[in-house]
C-alpha positions in Angstrom: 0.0 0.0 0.0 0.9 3.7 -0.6 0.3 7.0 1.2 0.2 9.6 -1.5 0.6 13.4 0.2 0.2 16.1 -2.4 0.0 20.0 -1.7 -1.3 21.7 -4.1 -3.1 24.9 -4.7 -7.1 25.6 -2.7 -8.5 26.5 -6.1 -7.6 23.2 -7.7 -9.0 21.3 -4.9 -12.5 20.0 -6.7 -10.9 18.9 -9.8 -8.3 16.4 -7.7 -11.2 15.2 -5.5 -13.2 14.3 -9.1 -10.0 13.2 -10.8 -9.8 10.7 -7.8 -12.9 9.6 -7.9 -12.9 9.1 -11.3 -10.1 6.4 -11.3 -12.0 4.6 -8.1 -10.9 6.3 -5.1 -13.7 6.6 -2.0 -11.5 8.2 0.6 -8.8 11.4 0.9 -8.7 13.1 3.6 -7.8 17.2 3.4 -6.0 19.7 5.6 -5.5 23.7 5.1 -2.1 24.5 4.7 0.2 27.4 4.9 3.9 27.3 3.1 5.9 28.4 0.1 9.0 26.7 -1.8 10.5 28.6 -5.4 6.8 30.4 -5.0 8.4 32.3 -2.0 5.8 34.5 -0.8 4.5 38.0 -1.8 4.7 41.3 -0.9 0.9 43.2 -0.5 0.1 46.5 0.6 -2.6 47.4 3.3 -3.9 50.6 4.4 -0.6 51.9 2.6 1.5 50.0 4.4 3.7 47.2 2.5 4.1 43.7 3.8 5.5 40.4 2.8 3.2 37.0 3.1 5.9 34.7 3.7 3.7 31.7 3.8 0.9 31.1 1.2 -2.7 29.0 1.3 -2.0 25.9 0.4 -4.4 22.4 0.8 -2.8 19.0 1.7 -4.2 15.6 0.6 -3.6 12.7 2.1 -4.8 9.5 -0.3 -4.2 5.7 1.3 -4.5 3.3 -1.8 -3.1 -0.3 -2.9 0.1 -0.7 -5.2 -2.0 -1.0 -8.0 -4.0 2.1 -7.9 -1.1 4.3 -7.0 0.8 5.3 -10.0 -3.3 6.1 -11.3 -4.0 8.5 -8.8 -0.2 10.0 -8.8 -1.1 10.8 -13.0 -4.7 12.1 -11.6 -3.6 14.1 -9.3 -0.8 15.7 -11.2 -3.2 16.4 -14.5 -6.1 17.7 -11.7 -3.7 20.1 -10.2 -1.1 21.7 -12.9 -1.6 24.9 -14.0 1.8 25.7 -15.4 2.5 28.2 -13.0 5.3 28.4 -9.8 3.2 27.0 -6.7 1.8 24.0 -8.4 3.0 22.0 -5.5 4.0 18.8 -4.8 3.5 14.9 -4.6 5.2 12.8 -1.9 4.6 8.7 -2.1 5.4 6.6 1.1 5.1 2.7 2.0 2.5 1.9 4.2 2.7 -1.0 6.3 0.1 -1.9 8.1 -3.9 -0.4 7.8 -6.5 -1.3 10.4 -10.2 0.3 10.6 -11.1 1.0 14.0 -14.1 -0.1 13.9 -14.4 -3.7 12.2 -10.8 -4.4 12.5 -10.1 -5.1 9.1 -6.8 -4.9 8.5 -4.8 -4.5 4.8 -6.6 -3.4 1.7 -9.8 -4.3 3.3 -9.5 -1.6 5.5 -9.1 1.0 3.2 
């Protein structure tokens, strides 16, 4: 099994979540993020005053799938999510060992 993180922009959000369900997968779970890599930051100016936003709005999704799915939702999630532009984001693929649910105790691809 893999645990695929990818950070990508808030505005791209829907079209990942249908790109995934699209290729079969039920579950993602999604967390607000702030950060910047190349991207940066900004500098804006309120009430006349300049500042710098050192860390932009970024979303996190965490997807759990089986070795055969992943490289699928890797190829969904990077089509859902490019614009072209600096601040696409990125996609980070771990092993996962072990799955259980909580409340059946499946365990394995069962559980996910």
């Amino acid at each position: 099994m893999k645990k695929i993180e990818a950070i990508i922009k808030p505005f791209k959000l829907d079209e990942v979540k249908d790109a995934l369900h699209e290729i079969g997968l039920q579950g993602l779970t999604v967390l607000e993020a702030k950060g910047f890599g190349r991207q940066k930051g900004h500098t804006e100016l309120y009430r006349g005053a300049e500042y710098v936003v050192d860390f932009l709005p970024k979303v996190k999704i965490e997807v759990v799938c089986g070795d055969d799915l992943a490289e699928r939702a890797i190829e969904a999630i990077t089509n859902a999510a490019r614009t072209g532009r600096i601040g696409d984001g990125k996609i980070f693929v771990s092993e996962i060992q072990e799955v259980i649910r909580i409340r059946t105790g499946e365990r394995g691809d069962d559980a996910v």
